[in-house]
C-alpha positions as CSV (number, residue, x, y, z in Angstrom):
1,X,40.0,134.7,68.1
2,X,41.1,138.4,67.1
3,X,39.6,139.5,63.7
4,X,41.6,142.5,61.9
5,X,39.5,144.6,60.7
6,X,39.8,148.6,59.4
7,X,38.0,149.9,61.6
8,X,36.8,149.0,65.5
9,X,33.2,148.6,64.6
10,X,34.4,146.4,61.7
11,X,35.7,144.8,64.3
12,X,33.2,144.4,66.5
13,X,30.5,143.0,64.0
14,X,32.7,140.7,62.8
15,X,33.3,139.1,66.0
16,X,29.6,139.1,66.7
17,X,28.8,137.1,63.4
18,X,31.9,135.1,64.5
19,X,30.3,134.2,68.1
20,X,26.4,134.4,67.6
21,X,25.6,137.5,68.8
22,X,22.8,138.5,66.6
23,X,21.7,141.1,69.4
24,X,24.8,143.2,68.5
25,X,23.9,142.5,64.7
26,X,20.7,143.4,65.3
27,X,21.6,147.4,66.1
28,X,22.8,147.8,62.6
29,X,21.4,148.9,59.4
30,X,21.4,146.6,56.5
31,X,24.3,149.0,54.5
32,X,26.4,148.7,57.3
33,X,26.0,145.3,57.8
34,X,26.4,144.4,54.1
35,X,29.6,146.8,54.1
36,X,31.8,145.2,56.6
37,X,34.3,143.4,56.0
38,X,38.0,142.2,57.7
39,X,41.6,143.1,55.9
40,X,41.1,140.2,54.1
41,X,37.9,141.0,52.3
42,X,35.3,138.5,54.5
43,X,32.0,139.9,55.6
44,X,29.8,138.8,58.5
45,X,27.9,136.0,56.1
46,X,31.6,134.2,55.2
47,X,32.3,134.6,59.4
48,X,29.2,133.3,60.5
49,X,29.8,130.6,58.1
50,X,33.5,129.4,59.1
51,X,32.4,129.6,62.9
52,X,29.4,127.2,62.4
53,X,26.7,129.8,63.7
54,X,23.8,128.3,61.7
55,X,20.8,130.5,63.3
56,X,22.9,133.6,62.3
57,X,23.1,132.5,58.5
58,X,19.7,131.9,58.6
59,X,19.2,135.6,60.2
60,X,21.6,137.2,57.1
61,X,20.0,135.9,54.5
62,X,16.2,135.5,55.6
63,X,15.8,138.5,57.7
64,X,18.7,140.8,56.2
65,X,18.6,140.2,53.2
66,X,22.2,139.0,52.2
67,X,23.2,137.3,49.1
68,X,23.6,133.6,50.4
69,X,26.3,133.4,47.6
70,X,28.0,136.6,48.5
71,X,31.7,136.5,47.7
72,X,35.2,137.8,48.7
73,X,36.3,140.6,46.4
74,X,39.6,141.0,47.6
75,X,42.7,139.6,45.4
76,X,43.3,136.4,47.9
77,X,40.6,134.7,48.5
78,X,38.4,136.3,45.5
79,X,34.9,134.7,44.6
80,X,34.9,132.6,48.0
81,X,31.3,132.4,49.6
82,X,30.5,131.2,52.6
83,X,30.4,128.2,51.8
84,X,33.8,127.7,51.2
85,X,34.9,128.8,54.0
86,X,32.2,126.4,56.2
87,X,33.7,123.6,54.5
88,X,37.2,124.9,54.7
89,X,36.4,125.1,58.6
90,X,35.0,121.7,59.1
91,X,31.2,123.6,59.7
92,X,29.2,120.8,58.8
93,X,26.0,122.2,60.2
94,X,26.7,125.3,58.5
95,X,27.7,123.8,55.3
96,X,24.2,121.7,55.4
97,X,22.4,125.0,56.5
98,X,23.7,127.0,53.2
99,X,22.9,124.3,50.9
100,X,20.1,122.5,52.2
101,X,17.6,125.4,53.7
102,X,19.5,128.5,52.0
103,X,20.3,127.4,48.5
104,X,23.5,128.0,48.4
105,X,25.8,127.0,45.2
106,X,27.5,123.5,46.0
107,X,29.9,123.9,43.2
108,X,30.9,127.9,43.3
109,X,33.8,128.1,41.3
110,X,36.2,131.0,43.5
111,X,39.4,132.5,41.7
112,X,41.5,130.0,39.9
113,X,38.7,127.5,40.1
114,X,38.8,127.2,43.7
115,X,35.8,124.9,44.9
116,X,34.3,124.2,48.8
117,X,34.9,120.9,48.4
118,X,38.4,121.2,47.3
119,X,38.8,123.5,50.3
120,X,37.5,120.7,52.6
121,X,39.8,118.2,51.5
122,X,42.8,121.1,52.1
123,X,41.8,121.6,55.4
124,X,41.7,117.3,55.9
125,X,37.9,117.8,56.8
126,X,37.1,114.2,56.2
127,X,33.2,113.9,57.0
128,X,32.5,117.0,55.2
129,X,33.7,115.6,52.1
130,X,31.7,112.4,52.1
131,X,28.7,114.5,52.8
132,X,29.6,116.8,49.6
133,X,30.1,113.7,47.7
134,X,27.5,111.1,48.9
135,X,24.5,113.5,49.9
136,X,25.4,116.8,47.3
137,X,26.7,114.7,44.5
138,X,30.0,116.7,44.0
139,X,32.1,115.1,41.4
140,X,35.2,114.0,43.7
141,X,37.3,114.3,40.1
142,X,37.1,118.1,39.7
143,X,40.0,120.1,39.4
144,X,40.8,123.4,39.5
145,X,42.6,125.9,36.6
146,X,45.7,124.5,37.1
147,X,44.8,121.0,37.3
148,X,44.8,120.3,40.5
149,X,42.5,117.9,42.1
150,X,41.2,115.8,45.1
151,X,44.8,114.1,45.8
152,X,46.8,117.3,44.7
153,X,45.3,119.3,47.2
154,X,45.5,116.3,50.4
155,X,49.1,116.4,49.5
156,X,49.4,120.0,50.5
157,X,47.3,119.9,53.9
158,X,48.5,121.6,56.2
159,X,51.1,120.2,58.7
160,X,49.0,120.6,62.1
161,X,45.7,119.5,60.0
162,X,47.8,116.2,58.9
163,X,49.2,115.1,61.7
164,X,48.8,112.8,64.6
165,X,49.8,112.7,67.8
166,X,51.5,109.4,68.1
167,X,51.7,108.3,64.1
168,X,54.3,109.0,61.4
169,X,54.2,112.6,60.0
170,X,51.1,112.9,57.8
171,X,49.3,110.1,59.5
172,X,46.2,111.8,59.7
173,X,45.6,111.8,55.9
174,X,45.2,108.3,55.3
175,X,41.5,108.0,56.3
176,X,41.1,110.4,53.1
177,X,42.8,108.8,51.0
178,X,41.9,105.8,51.4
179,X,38.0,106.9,51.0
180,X,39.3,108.9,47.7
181,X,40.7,105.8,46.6
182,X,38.1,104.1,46.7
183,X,36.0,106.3,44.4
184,X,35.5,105.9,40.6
185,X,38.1,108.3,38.8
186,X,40.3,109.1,40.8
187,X,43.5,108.8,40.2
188,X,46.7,109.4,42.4
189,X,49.0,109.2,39.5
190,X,47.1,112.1,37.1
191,X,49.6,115.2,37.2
192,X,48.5,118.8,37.2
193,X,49.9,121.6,34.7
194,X,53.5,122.3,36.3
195,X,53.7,118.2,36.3
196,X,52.9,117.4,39.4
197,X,51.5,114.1,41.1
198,X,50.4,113.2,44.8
199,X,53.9,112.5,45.3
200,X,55.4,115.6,44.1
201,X,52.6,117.2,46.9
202,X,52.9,115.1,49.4
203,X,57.1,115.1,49.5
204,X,56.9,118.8,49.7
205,X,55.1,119.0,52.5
206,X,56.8,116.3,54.3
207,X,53.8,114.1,54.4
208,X,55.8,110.9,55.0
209,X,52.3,108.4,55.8
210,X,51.2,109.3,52.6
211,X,54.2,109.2,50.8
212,X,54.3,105.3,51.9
213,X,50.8,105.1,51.1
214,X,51.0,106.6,47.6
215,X,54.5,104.3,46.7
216,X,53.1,101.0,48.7
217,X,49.4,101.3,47.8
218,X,49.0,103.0,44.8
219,X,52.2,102.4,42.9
220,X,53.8,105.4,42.0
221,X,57.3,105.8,41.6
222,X,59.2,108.9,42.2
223,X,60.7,108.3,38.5
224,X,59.0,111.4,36.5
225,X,60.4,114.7,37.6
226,X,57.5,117.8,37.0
227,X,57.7,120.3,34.3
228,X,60.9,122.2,36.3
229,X,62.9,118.7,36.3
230,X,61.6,117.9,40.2
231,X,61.6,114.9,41.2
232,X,59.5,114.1,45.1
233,X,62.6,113.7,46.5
234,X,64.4,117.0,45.3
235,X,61.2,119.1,46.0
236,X,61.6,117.3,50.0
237,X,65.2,118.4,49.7
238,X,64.1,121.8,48.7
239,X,62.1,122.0,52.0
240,X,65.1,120.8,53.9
241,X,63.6,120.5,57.4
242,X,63.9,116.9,59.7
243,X,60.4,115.8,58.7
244,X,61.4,116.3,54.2
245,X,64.6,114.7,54.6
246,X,63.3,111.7,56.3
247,X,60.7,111.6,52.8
248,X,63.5,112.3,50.7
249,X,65.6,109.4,52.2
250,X,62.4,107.0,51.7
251,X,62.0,108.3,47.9
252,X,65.5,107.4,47.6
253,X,65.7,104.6,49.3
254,X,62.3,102.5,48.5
255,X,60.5,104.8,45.7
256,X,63.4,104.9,42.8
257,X,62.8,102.6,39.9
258,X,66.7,102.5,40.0
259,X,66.8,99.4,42.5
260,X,64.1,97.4,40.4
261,X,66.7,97.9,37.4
262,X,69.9,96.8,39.0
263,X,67.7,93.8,40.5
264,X,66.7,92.6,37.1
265,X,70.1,93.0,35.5
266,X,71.5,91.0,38.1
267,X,68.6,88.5,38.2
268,X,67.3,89.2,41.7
269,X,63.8,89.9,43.4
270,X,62.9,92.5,45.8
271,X,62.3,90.0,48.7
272,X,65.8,89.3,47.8
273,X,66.8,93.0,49.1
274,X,64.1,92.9,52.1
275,X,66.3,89.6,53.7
276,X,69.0,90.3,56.6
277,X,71.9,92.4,56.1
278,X,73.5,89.3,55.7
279,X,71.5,87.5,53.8
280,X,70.8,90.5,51.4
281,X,74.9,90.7,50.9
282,X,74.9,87.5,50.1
283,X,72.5,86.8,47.9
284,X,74.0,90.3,45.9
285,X,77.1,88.5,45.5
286,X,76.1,85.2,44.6
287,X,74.4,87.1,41.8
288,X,77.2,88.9,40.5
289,X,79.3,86.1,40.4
290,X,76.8,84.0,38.2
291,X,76.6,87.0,36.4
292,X,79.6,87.1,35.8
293,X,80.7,83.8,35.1
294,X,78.3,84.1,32.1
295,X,79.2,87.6,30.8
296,X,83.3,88.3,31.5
297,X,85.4,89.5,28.5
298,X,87.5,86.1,28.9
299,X,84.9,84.1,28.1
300,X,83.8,85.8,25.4
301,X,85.6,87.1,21.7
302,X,87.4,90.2,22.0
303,X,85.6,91.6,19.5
304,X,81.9,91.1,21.2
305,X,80.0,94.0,22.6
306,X,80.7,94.1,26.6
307,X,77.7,96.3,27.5
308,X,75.9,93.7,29.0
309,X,79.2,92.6,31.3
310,X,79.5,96.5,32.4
311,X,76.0,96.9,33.2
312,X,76.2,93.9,35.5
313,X,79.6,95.5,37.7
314,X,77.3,99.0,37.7
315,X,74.1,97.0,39.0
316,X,76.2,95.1,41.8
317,X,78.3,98.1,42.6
318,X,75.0,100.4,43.0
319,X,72.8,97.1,44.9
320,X,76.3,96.7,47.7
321,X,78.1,99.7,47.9
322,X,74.8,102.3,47.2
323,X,72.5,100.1,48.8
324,X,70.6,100.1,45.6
325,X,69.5,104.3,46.6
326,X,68.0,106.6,44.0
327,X,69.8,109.2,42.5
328,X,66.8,111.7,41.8
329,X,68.5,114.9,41.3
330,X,67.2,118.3,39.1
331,X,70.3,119.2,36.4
332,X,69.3,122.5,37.1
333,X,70.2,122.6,40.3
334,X,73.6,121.2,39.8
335,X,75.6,124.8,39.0
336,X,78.9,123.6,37.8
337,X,76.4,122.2,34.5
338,X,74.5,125.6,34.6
339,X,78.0,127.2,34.7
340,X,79.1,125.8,31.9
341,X,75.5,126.2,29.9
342,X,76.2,127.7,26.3
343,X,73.7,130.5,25.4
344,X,72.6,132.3,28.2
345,X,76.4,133.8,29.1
346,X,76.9,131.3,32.1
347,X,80.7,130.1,30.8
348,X,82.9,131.4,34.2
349,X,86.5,132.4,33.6
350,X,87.2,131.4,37.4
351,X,85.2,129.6,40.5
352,X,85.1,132.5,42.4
353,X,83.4,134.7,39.6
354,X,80.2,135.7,42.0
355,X,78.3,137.3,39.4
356,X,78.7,134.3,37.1
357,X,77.5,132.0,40.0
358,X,74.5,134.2,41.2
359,X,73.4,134.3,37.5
360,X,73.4,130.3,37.5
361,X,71.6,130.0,40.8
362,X,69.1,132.6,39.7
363,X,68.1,130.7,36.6
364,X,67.6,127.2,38.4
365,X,65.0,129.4,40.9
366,X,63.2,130.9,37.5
367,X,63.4,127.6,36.2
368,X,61.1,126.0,38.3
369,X,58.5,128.0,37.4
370,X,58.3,127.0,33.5
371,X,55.7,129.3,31.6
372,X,54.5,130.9,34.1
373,X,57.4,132.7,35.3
374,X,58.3,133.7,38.5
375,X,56.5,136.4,40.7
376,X,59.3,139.3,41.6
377,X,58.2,138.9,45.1
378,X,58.7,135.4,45.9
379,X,62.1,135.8,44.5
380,X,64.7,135.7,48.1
381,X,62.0,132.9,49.4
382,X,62.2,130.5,46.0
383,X,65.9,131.1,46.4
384,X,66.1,129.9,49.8
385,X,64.3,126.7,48.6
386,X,66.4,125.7,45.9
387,X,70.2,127.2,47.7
388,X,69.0,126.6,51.3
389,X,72.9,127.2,52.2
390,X,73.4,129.7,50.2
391,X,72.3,133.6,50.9
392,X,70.8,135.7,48.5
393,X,73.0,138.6,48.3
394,X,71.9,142.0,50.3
395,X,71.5,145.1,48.3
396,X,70.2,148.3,49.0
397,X,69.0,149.0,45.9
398,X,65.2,147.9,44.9
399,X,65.5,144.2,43.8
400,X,64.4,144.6,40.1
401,X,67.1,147.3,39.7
402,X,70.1,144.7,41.2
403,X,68.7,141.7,39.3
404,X,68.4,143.7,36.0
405,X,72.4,144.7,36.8
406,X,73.3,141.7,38.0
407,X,71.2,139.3,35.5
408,X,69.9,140.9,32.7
409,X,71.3,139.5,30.1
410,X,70.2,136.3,31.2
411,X,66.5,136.5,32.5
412,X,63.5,138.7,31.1
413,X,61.3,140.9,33.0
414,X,57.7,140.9,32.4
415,X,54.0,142.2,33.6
416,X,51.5,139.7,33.7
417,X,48.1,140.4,33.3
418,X,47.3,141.4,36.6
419,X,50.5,144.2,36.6
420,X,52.9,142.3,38.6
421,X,56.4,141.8,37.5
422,X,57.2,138.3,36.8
423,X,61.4,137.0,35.8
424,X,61.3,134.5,33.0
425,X,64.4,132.6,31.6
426,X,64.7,133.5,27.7
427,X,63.8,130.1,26.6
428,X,60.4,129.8,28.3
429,X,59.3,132.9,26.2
430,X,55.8,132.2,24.5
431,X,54.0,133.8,21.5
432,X,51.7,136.5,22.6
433,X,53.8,137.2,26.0
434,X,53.1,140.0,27.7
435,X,55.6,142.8,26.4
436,X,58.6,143.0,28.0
437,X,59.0,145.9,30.4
């Protein structure tokens, strides 16, 4: 593989701790050697590491000298060693080598908590993680700093990591789970601070296998939205490629409490709904008309409460006309509401008011990102997410400037603590925010 590196001879130690070649290594002084690093920050120890070269880790750190728990100090990957990035690559050998002979820290906490075995379990590198776990005695239940644990991060493994060649998309993730399911504390349910589950994960990346798994094995429900008002199914729709809207159709289809509700009101079981077209149609009807026979207007007073008789005609209407779908949808998102939102000076004099409309669709992007705001730069990308069909507007100016003109009495521009500029909708402002700029 081609490393990227400043300079050539960057370069070419790099790719010598990347294939082996400690006779290349070897011509070096140690300040070189401990000095070179790629454009993302890695040094010969964490390359050696992710390529499995075990006799050149043991060369680092017995004969050179190098810190076995060296880390990245670029922004990125910051605090990673090694070892993080043997288990992200599957390096079993190397990952024994670091721990067992080398001493290196199991449980090295990288930036924003980031853990090697978390990594493992991002990359889907399933034997790895039972050798962490069974033989290193990492707790499978630790999470990150923003919550996120063992079933958050299989939900966002990578598409050519999660697939299979002849299986449904995500397929290859269900070995892993099932393992993590069968470990004390886990839990697939637990959400992480933006109010995310497995599911939420999972839908996003159009992990269909484990959105099954997750709905028919574990028994969640795609019936609490996350902190933004996602539901899975929105957050698929949000993705809007073949492989999310087949997992948004299943979420809406099979995974909405909505179809267990009109099922009881009516007095029917889910095996009911799992017949023959046929025999499903029937068996609707024959409901409803028992239903009704017990609940219609003539047979009761006219003065007695006919809720009861209207929530039967919704539940048959939405079990034979629906097909008993879900309707998980994220009020943000629908913009004649935001439109008409009081407050934030959304109210549109006509439909074709274009600043009134990009101010709407702006807030439902900043939205979604609660608290924490949304980083200036991901702004045109988030926007694509949430209005796949709808173009963010070109401007030559510089993008704070036209969003300050455009928006600015509606969102607030802040600096984090790291400097960057971050948009915030005015009623996710907190005490002791950073000031405004």
């Amino acid at each position: 593989m081609k490393i990227s590196a400043a300079h050539p001879r960057d370069q070419s130690l790099l790719q010598a701790a990347h294939d082996g070649n400690i006779s290349v290594l070897e011509l070096v002084d140690d300040e070189v050697l401990l000095s070179t690093v790629c454009t993302s920050g890695c040094t010969v120890l964490h390359w050696a590491a992710g390529a499995n070269q075990v006799e050149t880790l043991r060369y680092f750190v017995t004969q050179r000298g190098m810190p076995v728990d060296q880390t990245v100090a670029k922004r990125a990957a910051s605090g990673r060693t090694a070892l993080h990035y043997a288990c992200r690559n599957g390096a079993l050998r190397a990952a024994q080598c670091l721990i067992q002979e080398l001493g290196a820290n199991v449980n090295h906490n990288a930036k924003q908590g980031v853990t090697p075995f978390q990594l493992a379990v991002f990359q889907n590198r399933f034997e790895l993680c039972q050798w962490l776990v069974e033989q290193c005695q990492v707790d499978p239940t630790q999470v990150n700093d923003f919550g996120c644990g063992a079933v958050h991060w299989l939900g966002i493994v990578p598409i050519p990591r999660a697939d299979t060649e002849d299986g449904e998309a995500g397929a290859g993730l269900l070995p892993m789970a099932r393992w993590l399911q069968s470990l004390p504390g886990i839990d697939f349910s637990a959400k992480q601070k933006s109010g995310h589950t497995a599911l939420h994960k999972s839908s996003w990346m159009g992990h269909l296998a484990l959105v099954k798994f997750l709905h028919q094995e574990c028994d969640l429900w795609d019936d609490a939205p996350d902190d933004a008002g996602n539901y899975a199914a929105v957050l698929a729709d949000m993705a809007n490629t073949p492989r999310h809207r087949v997992v948004a159709e299943y979420l809406r289809e099979h995974a909405s409490r909505e179809r267990e509700e009109s099922c009881v009101v009516l007095g029917l079981q889910r095996k009911d709904l799992e017949a023959a077209e046929e025999t499903r149609l029937a068996r609707i009807r024959a409901a409803y008309k028992a239903k009704v026979r017990l609940l219609h207007p003539d047979k009761k007073h006219s003065n007695d409460d006919l809720s009861d008789f209207h929530a039967v005609q919704k539940a048959y209407h939405h079990l034979l006309h629906c097909g008993g779908r879900g309707t998980q949808q994220n009020p943000t998102h629908d913009l004649p509401l935001m439109l008409d939102t009081q407050g934030n000076a959304l109210v549109a004099n006509t439909d074709d008011d274009d600043v009134e409309f990009f101010k709407a669709r702006l807030l439902a992007v900043i939205m979604e990102f609660g608290k924490e705001g949304l980083d200036m730069s991901n702004v045109r990308k988030k926007w694509q997410q949430v209005w796949p069909h709808v173009k963010f507007p070109t401007t030559r100016e510089p993008l704070n400037r036209f969003i300050q003109r455009q928006a600015g009495d509606v969102v607030e521009f802040r600096r984090d603590e790291q400097g960057f500029i971050r948009l915030h909708a005015p009623a996710t402002s907190q005490t002791g925010a950073s000031k405004l700029i």
